[in-house]
C-alpha positions in Angstrom: 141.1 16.6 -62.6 142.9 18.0 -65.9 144.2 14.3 -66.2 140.6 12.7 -65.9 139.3 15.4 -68.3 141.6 14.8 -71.4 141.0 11.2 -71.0 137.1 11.6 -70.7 137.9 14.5 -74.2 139.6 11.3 -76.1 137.1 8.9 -74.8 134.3 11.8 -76.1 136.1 11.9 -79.3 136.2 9.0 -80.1 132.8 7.7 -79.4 130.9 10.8 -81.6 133.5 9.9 -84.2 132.3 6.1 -84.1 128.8 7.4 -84.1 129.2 9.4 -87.2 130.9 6.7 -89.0 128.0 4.4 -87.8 125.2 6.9 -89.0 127.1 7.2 -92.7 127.3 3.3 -92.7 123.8 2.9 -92.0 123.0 5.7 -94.9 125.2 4.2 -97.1 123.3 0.7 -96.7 120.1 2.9 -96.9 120.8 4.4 -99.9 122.2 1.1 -101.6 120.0 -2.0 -100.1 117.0 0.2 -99.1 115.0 -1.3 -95.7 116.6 -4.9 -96.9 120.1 -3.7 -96.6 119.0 -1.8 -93.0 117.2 -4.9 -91.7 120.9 -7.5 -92.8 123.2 -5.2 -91.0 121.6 -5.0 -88.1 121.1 -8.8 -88.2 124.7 -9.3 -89.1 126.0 -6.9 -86.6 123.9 -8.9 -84.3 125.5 -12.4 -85.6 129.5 -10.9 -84.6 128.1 -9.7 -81.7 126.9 -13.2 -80.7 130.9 -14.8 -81.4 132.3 -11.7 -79.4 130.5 -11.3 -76.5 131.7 -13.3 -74.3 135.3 -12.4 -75.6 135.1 -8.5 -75.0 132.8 -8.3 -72.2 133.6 -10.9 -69.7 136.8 -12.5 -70.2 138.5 -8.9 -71.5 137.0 -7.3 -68.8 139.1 -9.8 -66.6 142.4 -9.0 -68.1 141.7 -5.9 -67.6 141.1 -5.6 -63.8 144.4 -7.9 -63.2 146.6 -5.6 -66.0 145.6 -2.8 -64.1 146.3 -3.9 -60.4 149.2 -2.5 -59.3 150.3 -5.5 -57.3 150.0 -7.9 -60.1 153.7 -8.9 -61.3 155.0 -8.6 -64.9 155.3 -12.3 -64.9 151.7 -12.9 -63.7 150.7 -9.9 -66.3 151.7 -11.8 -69.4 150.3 -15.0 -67.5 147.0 -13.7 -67.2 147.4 -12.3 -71.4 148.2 -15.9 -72.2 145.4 -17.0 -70.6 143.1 -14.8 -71.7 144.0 -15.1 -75.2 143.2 -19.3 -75.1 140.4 -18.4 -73.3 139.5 -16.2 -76.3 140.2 -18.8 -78.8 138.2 -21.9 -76.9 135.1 -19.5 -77.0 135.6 -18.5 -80.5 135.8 -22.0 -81.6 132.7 -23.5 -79.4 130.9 -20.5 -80.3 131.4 -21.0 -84.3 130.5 -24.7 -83.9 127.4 -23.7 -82.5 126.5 -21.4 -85.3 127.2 -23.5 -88.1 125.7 -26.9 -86.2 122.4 -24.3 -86.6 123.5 -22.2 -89.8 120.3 -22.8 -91.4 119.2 -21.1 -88.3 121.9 -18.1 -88.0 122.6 -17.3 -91.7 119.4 -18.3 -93.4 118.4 -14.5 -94.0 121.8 -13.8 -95.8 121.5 -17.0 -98.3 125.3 -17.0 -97.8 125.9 -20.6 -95.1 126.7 -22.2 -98.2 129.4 -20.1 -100.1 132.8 -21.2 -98.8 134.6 -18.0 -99.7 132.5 -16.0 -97.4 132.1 -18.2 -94.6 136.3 -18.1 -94.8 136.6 -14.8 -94.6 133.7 -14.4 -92.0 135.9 -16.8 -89.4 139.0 -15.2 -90.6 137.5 -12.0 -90.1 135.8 -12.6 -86.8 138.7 -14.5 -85.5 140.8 -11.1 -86.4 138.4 -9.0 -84.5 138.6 -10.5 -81.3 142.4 -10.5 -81.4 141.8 -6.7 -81.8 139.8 -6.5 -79.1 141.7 -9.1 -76.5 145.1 -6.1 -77.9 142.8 -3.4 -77.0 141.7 -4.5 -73.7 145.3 -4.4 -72.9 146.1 -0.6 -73.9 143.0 0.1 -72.4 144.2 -1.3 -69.1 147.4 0.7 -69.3 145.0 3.7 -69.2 145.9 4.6 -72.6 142.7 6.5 -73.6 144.4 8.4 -76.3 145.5 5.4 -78.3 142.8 3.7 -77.6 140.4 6.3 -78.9 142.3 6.8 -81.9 142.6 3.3 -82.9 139.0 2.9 -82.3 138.3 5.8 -84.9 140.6 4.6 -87.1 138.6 1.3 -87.3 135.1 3.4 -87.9 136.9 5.3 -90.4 138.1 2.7 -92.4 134.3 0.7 -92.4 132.9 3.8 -93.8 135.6 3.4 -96.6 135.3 -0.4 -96.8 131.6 0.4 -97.5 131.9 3.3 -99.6 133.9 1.3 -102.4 132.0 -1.9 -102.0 128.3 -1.3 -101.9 128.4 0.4 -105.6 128.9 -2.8 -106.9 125.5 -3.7 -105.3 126.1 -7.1 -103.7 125.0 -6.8 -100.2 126.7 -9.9 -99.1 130.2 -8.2 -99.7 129.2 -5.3 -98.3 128.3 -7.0 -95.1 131.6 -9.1 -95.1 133.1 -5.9 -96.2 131.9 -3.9 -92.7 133.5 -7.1 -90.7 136.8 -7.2 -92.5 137.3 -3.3 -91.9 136.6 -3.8 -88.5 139.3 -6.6 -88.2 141.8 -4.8 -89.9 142.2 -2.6 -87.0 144.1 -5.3 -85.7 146.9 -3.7 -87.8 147.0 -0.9 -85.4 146.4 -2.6 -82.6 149.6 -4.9 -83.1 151.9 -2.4 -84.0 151.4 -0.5 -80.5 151.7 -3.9 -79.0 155.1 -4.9 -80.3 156.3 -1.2 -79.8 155.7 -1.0 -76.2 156.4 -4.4 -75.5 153.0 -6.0 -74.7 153.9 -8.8 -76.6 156.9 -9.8 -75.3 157.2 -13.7 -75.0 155.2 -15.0 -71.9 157.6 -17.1 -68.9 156.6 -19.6 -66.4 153.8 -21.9 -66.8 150.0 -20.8 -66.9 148.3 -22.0 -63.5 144.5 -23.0 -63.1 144.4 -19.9 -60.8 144.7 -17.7 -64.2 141.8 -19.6 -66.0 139.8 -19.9 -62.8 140.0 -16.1 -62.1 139.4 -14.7 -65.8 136.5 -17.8 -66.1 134.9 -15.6 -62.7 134.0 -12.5 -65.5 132.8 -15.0 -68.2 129.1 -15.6 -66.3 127.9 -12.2 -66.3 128.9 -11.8 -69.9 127.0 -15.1 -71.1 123.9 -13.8 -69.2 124.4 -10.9 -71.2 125.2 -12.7 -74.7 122.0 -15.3 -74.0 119.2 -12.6 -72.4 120.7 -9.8 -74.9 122.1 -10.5 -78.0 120.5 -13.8 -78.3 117.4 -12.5 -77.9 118.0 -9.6 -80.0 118.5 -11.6 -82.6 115.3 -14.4 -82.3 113.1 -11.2 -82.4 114.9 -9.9 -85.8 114.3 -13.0 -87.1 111.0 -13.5 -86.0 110.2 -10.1 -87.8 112.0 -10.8 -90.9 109.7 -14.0 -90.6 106.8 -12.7 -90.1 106.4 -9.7 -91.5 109.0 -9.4 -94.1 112.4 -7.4 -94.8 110.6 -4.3 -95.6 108.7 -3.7 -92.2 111.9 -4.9 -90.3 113.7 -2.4 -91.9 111.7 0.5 -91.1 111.7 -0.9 -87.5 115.1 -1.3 -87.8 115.8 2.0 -88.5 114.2 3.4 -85.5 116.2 0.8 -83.4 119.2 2.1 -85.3 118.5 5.9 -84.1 117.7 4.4 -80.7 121.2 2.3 -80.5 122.9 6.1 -81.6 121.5 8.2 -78.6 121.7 5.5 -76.5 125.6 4.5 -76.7 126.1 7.8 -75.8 124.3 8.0 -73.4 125.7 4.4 -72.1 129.1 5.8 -72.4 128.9 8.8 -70.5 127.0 6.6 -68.0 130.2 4.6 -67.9 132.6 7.4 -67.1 131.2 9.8 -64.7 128.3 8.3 -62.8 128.8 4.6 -61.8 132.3 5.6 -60.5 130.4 7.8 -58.3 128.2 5.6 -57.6 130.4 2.7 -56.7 131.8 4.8 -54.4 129.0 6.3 -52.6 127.1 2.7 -52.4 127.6 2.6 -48.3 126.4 6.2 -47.9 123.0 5.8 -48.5 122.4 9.7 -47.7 124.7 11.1 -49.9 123.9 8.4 -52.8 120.4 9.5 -52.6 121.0 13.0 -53.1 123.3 11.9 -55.9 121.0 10.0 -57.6 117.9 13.1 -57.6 120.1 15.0 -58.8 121.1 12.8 -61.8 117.6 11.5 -62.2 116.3 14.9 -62.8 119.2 15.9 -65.1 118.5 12.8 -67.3 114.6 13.3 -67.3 114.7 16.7 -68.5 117.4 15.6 -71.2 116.3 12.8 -72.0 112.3 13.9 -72.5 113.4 16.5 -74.3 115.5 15.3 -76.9 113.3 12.5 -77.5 110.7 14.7 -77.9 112.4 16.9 -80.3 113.3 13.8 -82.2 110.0 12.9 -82.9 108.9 16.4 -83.5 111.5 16.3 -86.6 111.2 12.9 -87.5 110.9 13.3 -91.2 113.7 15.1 -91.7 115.7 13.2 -89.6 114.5 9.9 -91.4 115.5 11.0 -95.0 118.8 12.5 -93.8 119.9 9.3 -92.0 118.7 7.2 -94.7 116.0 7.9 -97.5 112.6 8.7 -98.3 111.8 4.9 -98.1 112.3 5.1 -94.6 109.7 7.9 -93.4 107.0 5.4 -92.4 108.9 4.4 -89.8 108.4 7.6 -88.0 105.1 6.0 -87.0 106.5 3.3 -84.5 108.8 5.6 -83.2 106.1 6.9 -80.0 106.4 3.6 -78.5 110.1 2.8 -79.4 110.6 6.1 -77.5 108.8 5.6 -74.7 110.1 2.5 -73.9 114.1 4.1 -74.3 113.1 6.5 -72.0 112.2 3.8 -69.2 115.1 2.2 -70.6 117.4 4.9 -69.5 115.7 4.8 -65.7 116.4 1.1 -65.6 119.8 1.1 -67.0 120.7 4.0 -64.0 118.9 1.7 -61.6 120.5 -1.1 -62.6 124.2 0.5 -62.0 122.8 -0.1 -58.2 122.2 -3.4 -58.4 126.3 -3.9 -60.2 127.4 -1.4 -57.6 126.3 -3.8 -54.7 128.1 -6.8 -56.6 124.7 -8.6 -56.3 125.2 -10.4 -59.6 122.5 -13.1 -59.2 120.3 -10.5 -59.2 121.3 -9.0 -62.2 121.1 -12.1 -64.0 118.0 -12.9 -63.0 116.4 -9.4 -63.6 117.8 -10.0 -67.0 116.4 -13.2 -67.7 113.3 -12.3 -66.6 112.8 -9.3 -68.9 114.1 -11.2 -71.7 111.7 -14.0 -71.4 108.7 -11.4 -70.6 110.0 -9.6 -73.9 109.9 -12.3 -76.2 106.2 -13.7 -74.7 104.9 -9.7 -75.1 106.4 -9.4 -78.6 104.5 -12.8 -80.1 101.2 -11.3 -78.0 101.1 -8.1 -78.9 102.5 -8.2 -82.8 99.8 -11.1 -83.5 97.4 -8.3 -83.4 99.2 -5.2 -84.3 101.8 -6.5 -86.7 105.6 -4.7 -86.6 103.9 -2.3 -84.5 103.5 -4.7 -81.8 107.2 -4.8 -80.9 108.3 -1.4 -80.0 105.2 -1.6 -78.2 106.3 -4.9 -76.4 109.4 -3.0 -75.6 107.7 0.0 -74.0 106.0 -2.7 -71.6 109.2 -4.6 -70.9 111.1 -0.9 -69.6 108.4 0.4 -67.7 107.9 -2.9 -65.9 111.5 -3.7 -65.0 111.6 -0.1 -64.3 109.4 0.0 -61.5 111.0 -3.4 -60.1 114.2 -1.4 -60.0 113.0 1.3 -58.2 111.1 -1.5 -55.6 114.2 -3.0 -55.6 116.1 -0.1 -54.5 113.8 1.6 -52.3 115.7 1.9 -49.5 118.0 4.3 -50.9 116.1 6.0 -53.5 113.4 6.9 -50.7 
């Protein structure tokens, strides 16, 4: 218990210490770019996220699970690393390909797919990333929480400064490429625990297909994920920056931001404490059922509550996190709420579904809501403008809500 609560103290740490360097970032861009500057992070963010999906949450995911098992050889360990890291690479490089085959697609809104210094240090900085990540995948599954959550706020520290000398200068390009490069830098860190403890020690015997075929198994969630998520994600942005310009986007944008905030948290402390439980009370359907009322009604009351209070203080909130500019948006932030707040019940519901390992499921449930998110947002925002898509995203909760709970009947009832 005193083991699991220092590692869950580190893990703590170290995601209200991202948070804070995220919420100076986003000022910082605020202060500098105004609602433009808001709107191009988040649709940059949202471009890296699209190369390292895959990468982080599906085939990392897989290195760690076989890193971790106890009857997995040394041998098999750095087999499985190998493997993982081409598998890293082979995504990376499809995955560029595919951006700049549609640049005038993905990059349009930064005016920068045609400057070759930036689009060299955007591979060289992505490509640095996900060798971060793939290195801290591997601490991780040594169940080193403490380096891990001090590497990770060493990389939100260093943005913060990356930012904080570059946005003066009042080129928003730079300072976008200046977030990424920050971020890869890490991989400083990340390398030099590596070679110390011997992670990266040079890999014997040959790689099987057994090692692609098993790490490959994790790559289909995370592509439902990448395509129903971020994809998505990023086709409404644009659509917004499209239709209704920078300036609306950004004061949506920065309610989404504030959203994304409370939510990680929330996300992570998900993660720690109640899917384990979860996952281990899935055959007792008595005892999971008390489990979940009892979480349920801890989360409602929190979760109303804060969201409430939010709102309530929305003005001040608004010109602390970013500017004056930005207190408009505290008019689409009803709807924005409501629909986080079915989002939580869904995202606690959906923990079920993973718990049960009925991944088609998932992916379908996912597909679905994307597909009846992008049809509401075009319906809805022809008649009520940038208002029309928080709104859309109220609908799209509450609805796959109340298909979870269907869904999961039989346990919750």
């Amino acid at each position: 218990m005193i083991d699991f609560l220092k590692k869950s103290t580190w893990s703590f740490s170290s995601i209200i210490i991202k948070s804070i360097c995220s919420l100076a970032t986003n000022k910082l861009f605020a202060i500098y770019f105004g609602a433009t500057g808001i709107t191009l992070l988040a649709h940059f963010q949202n471009l890296i996220s699209l190369v390292t999906q895959v990468p982080n949450d599906g085939i990392n995911r897989g290195i760690i699970k076989y890193w971790s098992g106890e009857n997995v050889s040394a041998v098999e360990k750095q087999k499985y690393l190998k493997a993982g890291f081409f598998l890293n690479i082979g995504v990376l490089v499809i995955t560029l390909i595919l951006l700049f085959l549609f640049r005038s697609y993905f990059f349009r809104d930064f005016n920068f797919y045609f400057n070759t210094t930036i689009i060299t240090f955007l591979i060289l900085g992505i490509t640095l990333y996900i060798v971060h990540l793939l290195l801290l995948s591997i601490i991780l599954s040594f169940q080193k929480i403490k380096v891990y959550a001090i590497i990770n706020a060493l990389g939100s520290i260093l943005v913060v400064i990356a930012i904080l000398i570059v946005a003066p200068k009042g080129n928003l390009n730079y300072a976008l490429l200046a977030f990424l490069i920050a971020q890869s830098f890490s991989v400083v860190f990340s390398l030099i625990y590596g070679f110390h403890k011997g992670i990266l020690i040079p890999v014997k015997g040959r790689i099987s297909l057994k090692e692609y075929r098993k790490l490959g198994g994790f790559v289909l969630m995370a592509l439902s994920i990448l395509v129903f998520g971020k994809v998505t994600d990023f086709f409404i942005r644009d659509y917004a920056i499209q239709s209704f310009g920078m300036l609306h986007t950004g004061l949506w944008q920065s309610v989404v931001k504030l959203s994304d905030g409370y939510m990680m948290l929330f996300i992570n402390t998900v993660g720690i404490v109640y899917y384990p439980q979860v996952s281990s009370m899935i055959f007792n359907t008595d005892d999971l059922r008390q489990y979940l009322r009892d979480v349920f009604k801890i989360v409602v009351i929190i979760s109303v509550t804060g969201l409430f209070l939010i709102y309530i203080f929305r003005e001040p909130i608004l010109i602390i996190l970013y500017n004056r500019e930005f207190i408009p948006a505290g008019d689409l932030m009803p709807m924005q709420f409501l629909g986080d707040f079915f989002c939580i019940i869904a995202y606690l519901l959906t923990y079920i579904i993973s718990a049960q390992a009925r991944t088609l499921t998932f992916i379908l449930l996912q597909a679905a809501s994307a597909i009846f998110y992008i049809f509401l947002v075009y319906a809805i925002s022809s008649n009520l403008g940038i208002e029309g898509i928080p709104a859309a995203h109220a609908i799209r909760y509450f609805v796959l809500a109340i298909i979870l709970i269907i869904l999961n009947k039989r346990i919750l009832f």
